[in-house]
Z-matrix of the N, CA and C atoms (Angstrom, degrees):
N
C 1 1.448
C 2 1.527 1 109.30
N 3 1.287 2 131.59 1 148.34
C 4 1.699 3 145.81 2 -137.13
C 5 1.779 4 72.66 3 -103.63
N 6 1.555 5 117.77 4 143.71
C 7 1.479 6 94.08 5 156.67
C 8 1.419 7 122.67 6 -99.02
N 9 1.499 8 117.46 7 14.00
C 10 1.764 9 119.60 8 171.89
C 11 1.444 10 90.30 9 -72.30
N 12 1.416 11 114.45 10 -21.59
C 13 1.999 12 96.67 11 -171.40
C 14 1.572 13 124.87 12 -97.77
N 15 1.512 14 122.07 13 112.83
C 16 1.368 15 105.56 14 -139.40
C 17 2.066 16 83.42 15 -105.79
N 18 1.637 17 111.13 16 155.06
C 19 1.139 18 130.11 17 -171.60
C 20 1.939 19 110.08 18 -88.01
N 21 0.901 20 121.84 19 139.98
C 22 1.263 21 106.25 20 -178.51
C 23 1.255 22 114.79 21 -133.24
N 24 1.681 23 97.96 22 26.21
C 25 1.910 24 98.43 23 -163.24
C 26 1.754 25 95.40 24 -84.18
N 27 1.041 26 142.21 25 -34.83
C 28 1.641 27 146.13 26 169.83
C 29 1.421 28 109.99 27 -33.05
N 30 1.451 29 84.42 28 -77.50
C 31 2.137 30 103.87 29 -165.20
C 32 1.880 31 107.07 30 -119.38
N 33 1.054 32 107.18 31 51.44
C 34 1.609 33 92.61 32 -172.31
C 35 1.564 34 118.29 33 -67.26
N 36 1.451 35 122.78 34 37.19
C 37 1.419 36 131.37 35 154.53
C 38 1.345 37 89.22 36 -142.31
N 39 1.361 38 91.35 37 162.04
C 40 1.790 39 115.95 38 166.64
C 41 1.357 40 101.12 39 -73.16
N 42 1.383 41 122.26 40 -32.54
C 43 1.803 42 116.01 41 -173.36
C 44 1.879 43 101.70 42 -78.33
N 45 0.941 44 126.29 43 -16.66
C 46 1.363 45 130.96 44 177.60
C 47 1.430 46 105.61 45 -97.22
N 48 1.113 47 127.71 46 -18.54
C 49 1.322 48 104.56 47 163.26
C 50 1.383 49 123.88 48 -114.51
N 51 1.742 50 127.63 49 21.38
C 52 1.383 51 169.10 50 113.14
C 53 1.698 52 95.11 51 -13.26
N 54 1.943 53 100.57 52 -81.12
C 55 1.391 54 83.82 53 -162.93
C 56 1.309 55 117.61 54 -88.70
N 57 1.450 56 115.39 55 -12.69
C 58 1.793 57 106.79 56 156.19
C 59 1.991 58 116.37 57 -37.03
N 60 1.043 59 77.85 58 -42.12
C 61 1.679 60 82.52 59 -164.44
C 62 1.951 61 90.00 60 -68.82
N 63 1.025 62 123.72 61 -62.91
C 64 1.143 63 114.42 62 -169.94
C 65 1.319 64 109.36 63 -81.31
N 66 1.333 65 134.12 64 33.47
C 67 1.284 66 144.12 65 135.90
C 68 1.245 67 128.64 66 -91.22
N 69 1.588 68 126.36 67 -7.16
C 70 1.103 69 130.92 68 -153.34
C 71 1.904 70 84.76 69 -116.58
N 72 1.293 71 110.21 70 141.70
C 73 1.628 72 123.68 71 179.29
C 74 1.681 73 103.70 72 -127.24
N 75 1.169 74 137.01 73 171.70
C 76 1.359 75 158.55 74 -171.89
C 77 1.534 76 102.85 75 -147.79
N 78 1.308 77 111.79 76 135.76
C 79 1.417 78 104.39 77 170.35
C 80 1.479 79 115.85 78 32.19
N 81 1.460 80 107.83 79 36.07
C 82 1.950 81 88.65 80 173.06
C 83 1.474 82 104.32 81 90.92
N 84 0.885 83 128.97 82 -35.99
C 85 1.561 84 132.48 83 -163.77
C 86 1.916 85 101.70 84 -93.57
N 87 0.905 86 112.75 85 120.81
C 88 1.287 87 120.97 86 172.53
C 89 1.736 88 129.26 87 -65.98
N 90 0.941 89 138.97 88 131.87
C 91 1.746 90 129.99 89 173.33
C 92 1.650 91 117.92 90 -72.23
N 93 0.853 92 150.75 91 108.01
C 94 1.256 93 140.53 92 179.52
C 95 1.607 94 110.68 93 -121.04
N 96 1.524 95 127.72 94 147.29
C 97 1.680 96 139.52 95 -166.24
C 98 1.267 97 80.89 96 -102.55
N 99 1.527 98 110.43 97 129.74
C 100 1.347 99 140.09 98 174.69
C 101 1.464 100 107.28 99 -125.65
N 102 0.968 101 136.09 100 109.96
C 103 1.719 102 134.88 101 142.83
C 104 1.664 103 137.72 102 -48.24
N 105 1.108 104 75.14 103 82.61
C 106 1.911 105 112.21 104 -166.57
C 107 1.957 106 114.00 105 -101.22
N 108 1.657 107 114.78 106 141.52
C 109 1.552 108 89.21 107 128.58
C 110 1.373 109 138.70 108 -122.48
N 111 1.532 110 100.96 109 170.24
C 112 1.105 111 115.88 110 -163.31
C 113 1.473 112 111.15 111 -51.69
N 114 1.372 113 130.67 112 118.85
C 115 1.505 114 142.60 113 178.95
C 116 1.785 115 84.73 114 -80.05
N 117 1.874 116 92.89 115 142.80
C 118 1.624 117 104.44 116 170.27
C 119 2.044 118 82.80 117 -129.22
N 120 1.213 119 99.70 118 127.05
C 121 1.486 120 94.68 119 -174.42
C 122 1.960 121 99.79 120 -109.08
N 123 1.383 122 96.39 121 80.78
C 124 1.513 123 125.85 122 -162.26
C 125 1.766 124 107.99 123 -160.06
N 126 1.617 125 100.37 124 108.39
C 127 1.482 126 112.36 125 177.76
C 128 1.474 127 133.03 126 -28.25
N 129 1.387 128 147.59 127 96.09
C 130 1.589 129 133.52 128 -166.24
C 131 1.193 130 100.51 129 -19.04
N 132 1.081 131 127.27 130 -59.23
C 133 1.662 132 130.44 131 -154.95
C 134 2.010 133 105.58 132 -60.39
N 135 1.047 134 107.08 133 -23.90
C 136 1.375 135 115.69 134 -170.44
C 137 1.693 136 102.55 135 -75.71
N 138 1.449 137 91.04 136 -66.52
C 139 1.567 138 102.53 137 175.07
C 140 1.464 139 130.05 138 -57.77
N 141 1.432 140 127.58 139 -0.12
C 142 1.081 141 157.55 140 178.12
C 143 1.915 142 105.39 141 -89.66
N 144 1.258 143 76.36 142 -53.86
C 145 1.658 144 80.55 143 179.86
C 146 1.473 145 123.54 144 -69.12
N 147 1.402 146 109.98 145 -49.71
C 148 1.737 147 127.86 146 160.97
C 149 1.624 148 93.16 147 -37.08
N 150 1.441 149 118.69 148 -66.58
C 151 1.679 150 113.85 149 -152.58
C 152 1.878 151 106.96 150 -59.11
N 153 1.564 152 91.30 151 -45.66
C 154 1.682 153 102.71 152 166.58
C 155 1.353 154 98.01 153 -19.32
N 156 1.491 155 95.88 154 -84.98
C 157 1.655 156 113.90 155 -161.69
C 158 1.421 157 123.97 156 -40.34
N 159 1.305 158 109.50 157 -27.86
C 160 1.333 159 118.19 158 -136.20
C 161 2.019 160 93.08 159 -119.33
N 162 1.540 161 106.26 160 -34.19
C 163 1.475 162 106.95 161 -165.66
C 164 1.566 163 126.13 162 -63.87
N 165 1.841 164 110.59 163 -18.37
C 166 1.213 165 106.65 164 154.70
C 167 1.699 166 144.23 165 -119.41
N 168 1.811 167 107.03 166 40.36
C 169 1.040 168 144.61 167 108.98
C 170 1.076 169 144.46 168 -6.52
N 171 1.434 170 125.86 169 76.20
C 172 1.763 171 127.93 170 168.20
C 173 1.522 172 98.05 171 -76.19
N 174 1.148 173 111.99 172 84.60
C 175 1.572 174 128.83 173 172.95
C 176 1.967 175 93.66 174 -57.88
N 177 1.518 176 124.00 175 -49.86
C 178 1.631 177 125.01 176 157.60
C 179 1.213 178 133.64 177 -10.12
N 180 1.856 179 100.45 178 -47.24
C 181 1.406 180 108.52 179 175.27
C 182 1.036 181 127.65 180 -108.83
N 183 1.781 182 123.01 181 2.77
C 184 1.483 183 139.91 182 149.28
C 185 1.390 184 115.15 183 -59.99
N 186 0.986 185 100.39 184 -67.79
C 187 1.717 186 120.95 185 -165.76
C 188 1.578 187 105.17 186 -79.17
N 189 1.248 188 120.98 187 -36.00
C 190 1.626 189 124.14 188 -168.95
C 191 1.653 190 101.03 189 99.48
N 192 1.593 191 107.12 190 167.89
C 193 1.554 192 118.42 191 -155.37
C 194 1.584 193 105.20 192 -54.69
N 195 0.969 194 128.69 193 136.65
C 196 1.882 195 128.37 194 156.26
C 197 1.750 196 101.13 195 -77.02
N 198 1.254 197 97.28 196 143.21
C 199 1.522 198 84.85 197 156.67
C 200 1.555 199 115.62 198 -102.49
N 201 1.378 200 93.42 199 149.77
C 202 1.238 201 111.28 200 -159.61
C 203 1.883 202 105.95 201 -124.25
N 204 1.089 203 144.06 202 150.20
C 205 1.260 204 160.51 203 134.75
C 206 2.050 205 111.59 204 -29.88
N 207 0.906 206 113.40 205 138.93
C 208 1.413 207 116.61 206 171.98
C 209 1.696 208 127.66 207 -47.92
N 210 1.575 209 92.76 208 -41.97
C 211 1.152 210 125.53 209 -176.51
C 212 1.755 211 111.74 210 -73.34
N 213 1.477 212 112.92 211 -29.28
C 214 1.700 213 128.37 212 -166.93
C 215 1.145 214 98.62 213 -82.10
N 216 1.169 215 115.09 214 -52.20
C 217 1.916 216 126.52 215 -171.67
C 218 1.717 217 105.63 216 -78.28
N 219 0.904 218 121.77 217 -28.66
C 220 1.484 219 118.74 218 162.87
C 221 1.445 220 112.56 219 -61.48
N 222 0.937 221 106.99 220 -36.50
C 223 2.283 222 128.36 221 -169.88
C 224 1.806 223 88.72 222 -79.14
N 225 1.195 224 120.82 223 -43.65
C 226 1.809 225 127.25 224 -165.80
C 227 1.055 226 101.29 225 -75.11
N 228 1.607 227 126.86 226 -54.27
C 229 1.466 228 124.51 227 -178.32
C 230 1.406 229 127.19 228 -91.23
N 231 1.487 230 108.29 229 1.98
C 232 1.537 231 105.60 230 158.90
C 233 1.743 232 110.10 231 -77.85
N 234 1.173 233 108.95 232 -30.32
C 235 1.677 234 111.25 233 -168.76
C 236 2.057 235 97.03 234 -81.86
């Protein structure tokens, strides 16, 4: 299977695969989607340095396209 071509026979909504996820438990303990951010448990000073490295970088044309939102790539190519 191509991976630009995505399958939808599982979860073919985001709300169906929402409550899979919050149907699914481990040891008893349930999974639940929380609206959070993402903790990087890595010193400012570290992450400063990565961005250094990293901020004039088309990581796009290393790695190949990200997908991106309409709105993201407008935000990427103004900077």
């Amino acid at each position: 299977m191509s991976l630009k071509r995505r399958t939808r026979t599982f979860f073919p909504t985001l709300q169906v695969y929402e409550e899979a996820l919050n149907g699914f438990s481990i040891d008893g303990k349930r999974i639940t989607i929380q609206a959070s951010d993402v903790l990087y448990p890595i010193p400012w000073s570290m992450k400063r340095r990565i961005n250094r490295q990293y901020n004039k970088t088309d990581l796009g044309k290393m790695i190949g396209e990200i997908h991106m939102t309409q709105d993201q790539r407008r935000r990427r190519e103004k900077s």
